[in-house]
C-alpha positions as CSV (number, residue, x, y, z in Angstrom):
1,X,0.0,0.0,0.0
2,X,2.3,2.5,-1.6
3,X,-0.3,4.7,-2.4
4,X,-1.7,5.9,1.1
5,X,2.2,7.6,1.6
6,X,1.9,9.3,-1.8
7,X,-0.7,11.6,-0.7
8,X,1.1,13.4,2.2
9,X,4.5,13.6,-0.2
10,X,2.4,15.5,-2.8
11,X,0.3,18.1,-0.8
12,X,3.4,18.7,0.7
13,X,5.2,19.8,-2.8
14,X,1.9,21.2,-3.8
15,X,2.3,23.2,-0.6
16,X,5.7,23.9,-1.1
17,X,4.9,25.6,-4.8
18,X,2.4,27.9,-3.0
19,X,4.7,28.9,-0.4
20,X,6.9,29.7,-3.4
21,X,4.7,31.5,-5.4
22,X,3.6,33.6,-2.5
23,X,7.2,34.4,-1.4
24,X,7.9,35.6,-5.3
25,X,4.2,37.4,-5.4
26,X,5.3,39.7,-2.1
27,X,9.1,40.1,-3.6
28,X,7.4,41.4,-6.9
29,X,5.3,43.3,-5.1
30,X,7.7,45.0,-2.9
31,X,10.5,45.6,-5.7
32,X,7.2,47.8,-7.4
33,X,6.3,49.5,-5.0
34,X,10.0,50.5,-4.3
35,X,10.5,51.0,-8.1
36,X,7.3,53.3,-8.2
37,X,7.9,55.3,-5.3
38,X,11.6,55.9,-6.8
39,X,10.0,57.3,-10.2
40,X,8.1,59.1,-8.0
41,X,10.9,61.3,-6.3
42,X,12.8,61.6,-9.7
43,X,9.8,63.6,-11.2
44,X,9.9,67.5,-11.4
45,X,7.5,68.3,-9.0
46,X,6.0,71.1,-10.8
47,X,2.5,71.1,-9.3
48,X,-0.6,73.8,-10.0
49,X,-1.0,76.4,-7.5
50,X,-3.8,75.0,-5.5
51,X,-7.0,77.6,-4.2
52,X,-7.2,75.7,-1.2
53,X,-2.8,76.9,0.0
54,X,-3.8,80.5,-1.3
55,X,-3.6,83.1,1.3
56,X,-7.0,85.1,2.0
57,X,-6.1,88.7,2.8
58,X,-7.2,89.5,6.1
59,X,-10.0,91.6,6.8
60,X,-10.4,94.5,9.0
61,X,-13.1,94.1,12.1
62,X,-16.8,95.6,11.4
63,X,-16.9,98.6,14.1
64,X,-19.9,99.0,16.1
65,X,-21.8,101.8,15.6
């Protein structure tokens, strides 16, 4: 009865391909994100002026009468 110790051996390379494949998935996925956050701080950072950073002149209190 060979084939009742088969079964264990090959979940346990079917496991160890998964463990694989997960280990490359979170190294590709780490080497982008570190690749893209690179580009990032190369670019010019030539950005619009924004409405919201623009400073309101300041206005003078209403007197009371």
């Amino acid at each position: 009865m060979r084939s009742s110790g088969m079964l264990p051996q090959m979940l346990m390379k079917a496991l160890y391909v998964l463990l694989a494949l997960s280990i490359v998935a979170i190294v590709a996925a780490v080497g982008a994100m570190f690749w893209r956050l690179r580009w990032h701080l190369q670019r010019p950072h030539i950005t619009p002026p924004s409405p919201v950073l623009e400073v309101a002149p300041e206005q003078e209190p209403v007197e009371k009468m």
